[in-house]
C-alpha positions as CSV (number, residue, x, y, z in Angstrom):
1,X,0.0,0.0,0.0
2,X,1.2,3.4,-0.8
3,X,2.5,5.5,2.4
4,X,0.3,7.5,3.4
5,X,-2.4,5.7,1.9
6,X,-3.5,4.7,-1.1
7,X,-5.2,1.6,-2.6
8,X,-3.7,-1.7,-1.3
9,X,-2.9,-4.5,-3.6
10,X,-3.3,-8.2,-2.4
11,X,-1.3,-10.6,-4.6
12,X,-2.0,-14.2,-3.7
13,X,-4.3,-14.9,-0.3
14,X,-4.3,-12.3,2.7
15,X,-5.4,-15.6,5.2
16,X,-4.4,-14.6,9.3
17,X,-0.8,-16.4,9.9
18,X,1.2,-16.5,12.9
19,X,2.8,-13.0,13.6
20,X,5.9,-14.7,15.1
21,X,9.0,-11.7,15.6
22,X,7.2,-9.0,13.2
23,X,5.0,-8.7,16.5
24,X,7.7,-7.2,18.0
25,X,7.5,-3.9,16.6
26,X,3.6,-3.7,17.8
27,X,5.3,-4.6,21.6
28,X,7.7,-1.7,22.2
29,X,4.9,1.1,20.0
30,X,3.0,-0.8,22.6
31,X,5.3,0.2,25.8
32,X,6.5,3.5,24.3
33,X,3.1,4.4,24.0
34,X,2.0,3.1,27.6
35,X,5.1,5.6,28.9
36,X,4.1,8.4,27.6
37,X,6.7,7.6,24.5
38,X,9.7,7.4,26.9
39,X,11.9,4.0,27.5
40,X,14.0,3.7,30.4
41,X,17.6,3.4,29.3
42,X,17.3,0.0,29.9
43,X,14.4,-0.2,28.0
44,X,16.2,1.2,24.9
45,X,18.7,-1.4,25.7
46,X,15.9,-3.9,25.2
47,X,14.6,-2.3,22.4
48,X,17.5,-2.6,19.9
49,X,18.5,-6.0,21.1
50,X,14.6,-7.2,20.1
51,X,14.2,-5.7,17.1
52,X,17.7,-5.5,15.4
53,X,18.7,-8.8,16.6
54,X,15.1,-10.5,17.0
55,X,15.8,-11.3,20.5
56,X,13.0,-13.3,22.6
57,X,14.5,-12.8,25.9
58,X,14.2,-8.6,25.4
59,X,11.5,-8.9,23.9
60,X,9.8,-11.1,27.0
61,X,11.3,-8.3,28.8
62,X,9.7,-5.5,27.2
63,X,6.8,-6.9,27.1
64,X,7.1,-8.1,31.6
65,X,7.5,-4.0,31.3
66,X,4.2,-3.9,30.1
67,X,2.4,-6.3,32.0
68,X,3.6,-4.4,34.8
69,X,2.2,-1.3,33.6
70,X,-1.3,-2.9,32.6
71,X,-1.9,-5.8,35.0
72,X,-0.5,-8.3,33.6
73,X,-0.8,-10.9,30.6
74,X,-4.6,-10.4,29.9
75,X,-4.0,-6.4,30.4
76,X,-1.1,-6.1,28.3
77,X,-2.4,-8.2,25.6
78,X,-5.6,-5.6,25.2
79,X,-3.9,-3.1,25.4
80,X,-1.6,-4.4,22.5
81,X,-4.8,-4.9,20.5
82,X,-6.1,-1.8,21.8
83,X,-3.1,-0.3,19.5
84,X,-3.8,-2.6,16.4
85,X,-7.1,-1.1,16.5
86,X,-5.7,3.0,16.3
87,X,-3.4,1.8,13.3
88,X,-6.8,1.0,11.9
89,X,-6.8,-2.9,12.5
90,X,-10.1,-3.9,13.7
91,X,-10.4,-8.1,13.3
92,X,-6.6,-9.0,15.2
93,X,-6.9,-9.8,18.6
94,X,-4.0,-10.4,20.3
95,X,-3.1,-14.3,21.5
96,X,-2.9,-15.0,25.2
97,X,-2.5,-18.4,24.9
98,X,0.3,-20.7,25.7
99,X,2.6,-21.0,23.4
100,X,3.0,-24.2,21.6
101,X,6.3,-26.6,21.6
102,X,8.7,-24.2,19.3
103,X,7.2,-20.9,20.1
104,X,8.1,-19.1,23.1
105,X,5.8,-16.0,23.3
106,X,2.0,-15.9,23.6
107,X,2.3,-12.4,21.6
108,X,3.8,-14.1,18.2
109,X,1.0,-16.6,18.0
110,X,-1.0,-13.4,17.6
111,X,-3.3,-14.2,13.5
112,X,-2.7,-11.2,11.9
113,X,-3.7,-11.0,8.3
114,X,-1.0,-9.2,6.1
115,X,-3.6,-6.7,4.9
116,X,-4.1,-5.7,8.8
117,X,-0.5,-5.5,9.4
118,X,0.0,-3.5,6.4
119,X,-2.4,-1.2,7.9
120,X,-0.2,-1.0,11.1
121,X,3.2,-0.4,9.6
122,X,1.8,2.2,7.6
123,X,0.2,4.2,10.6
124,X,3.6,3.7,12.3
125,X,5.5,5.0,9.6
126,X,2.8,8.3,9.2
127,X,3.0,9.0,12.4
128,X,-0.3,8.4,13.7
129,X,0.8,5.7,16.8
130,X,3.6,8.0,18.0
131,X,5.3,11.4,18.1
132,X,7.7,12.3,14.9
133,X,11.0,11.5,17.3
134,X,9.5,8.8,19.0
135,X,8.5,7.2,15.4
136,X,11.8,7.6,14.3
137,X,13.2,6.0,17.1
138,X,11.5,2.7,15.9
139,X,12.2,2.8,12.4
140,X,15.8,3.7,13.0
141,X,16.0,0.4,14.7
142,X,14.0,-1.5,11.8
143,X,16.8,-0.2,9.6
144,X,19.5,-1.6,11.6
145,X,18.7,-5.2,11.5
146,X,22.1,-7.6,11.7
147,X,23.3,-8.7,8.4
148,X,22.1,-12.2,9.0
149,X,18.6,-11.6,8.9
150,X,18.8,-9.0,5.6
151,X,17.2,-11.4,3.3
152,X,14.3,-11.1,1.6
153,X,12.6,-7.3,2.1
154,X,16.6,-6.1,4.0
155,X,18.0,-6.6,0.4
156,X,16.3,-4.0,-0.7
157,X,18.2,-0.3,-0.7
158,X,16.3,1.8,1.9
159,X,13.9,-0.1,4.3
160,X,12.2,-0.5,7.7
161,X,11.5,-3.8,8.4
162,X,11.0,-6.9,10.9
163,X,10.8,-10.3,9.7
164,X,9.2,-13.3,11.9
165,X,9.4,-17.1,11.7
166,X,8.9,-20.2,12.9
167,X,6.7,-24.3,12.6
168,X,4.0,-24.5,12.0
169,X,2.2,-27.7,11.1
170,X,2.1,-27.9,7.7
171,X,6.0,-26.9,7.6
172,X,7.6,-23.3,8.2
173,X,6.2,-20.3,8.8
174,X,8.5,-16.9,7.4
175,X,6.9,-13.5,7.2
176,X,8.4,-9.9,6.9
177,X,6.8,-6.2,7.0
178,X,9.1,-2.9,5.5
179,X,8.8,0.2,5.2
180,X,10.4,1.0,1.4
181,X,11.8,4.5,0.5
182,X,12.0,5.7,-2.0
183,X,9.7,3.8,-4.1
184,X,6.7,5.3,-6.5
185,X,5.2,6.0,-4.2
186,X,6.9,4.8,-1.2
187,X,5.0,2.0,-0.1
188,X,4.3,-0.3,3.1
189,X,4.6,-4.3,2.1
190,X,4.0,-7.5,4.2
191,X,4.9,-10.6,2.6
192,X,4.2,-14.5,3.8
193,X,5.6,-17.3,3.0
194,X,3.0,-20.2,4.4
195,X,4.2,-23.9,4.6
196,X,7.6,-23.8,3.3
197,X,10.0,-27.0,3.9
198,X,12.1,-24.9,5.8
199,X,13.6,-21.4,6.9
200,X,15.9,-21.4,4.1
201,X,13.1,-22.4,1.6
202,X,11.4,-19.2,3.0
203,X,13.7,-17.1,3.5
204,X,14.8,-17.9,-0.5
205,X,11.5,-17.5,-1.6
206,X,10.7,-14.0,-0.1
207,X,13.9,-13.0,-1.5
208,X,13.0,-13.7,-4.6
209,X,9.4,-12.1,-4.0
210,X,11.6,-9.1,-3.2
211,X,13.9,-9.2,-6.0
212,X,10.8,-9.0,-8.3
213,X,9.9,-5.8,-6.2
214,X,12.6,-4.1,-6.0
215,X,12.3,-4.6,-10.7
216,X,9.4,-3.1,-10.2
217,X,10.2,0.1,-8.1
218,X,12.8,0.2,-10.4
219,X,10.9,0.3,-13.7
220,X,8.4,3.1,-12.1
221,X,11.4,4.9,-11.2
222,X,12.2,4.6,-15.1
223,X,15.0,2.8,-14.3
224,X,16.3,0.1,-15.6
225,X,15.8,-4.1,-13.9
């Protein structure tokens, strides 16, 4: 979908699928916004480990931070949802559960379409969850992923964006949401990747799903690719 907004264009299905790590962005907007947009330095600490690394255990911590704030698992959880909701989301509902053998938060279990993500990564990026410095903050860190995890949508030039994985029954689950500017127009994409063999077979496939994209920027551009 065009940034800012715009028509969105669904290629393929837009069935709910396990959010897995892109939930993690949706956790700290979640805490920044329960703080009044302020992290404690350890906090930021947290932060940049969870999303530029995709670590569980900061992100477990971020998200004890916000239990704390809103009574725990079931408060935390609504409120989450209650965010989903101001970026425009109204069908995801945030999991509570369990997690199942190979999962280890409740959070990343969360079914979220990729239209309803889209429509959260795009009020991220205009500024409608947070303050300008405060949005920055997190898309500054969604630029900074580590080189290992720069496949698919990170091999593009300039983008935002969190990618998520993991089982699922009928094989692997791997998912991705960016941020991409400069494009024609600049544009918010989620792309999934439902029952691959495995993480490499995903991870190849949305790499080529982004090669394909980044022809196409290219071509409205003028450019040649």
């Amino acid at each position: 979908m065009p940034l800012g907004g715009g028509p969105m264009q669904i290629l393929g299905g837009d069935e709910p699928a396990h959010a897995w790590s892109t939930s993690k962005v949706p956790v700290l907007v979640s805490l920044m916004l329960a703080r009044g947009g302020h992290l404690t330095p350890r906090e930021q600490s947290l932060a940049r480990s969870a999303i530029t690394e995709s670590s569980n255990e900061a992100v477990l911590a971020l998200f004890s931070d916000l239990e704390g704030l809103k009574g725990g698992l079931a408060g935390a959880s609504a409120y989450m949802t209650g965010v989903l909701q101001k970026a425009g989301d109204t069908e995801t509902e945030v999991a509570t559960a369990p997690p199942p053998p190979g999962a280890v938060t409740t959070f990343g279990q969360t079914e979220w379409k990729p239209s309803e993500a889209v429509r959260f990564f795009s009020a991220l990026a205009g500024e409608k969850l947070l303050g300008h410095q405060e949005t920055q903050y997190v898309l500054g860190l969604m630029q900074e992923i580590v080189s290992s995890e720069r496949w698919g949508l990170g091999s593009l030039g300039s983008v935002a964006f969190k990618g998520g994985w993991g089982p699922e029954s009928g094989g692997y689950l791997v998912r991705q949401s960016g941020i991409i500017t400069p494009g024609s127009p600049d544009a918010v994409v989620v792309a999934v990747v439902d029952s691959a063999t495995s993480f490499s077979a995903g991870t190849e496939a949305l790499s080529r799903v982004s090669a394909w994209l980044g022809q196409h920027l290219a071509h409205a551009h003028g450019g040649q690719g």
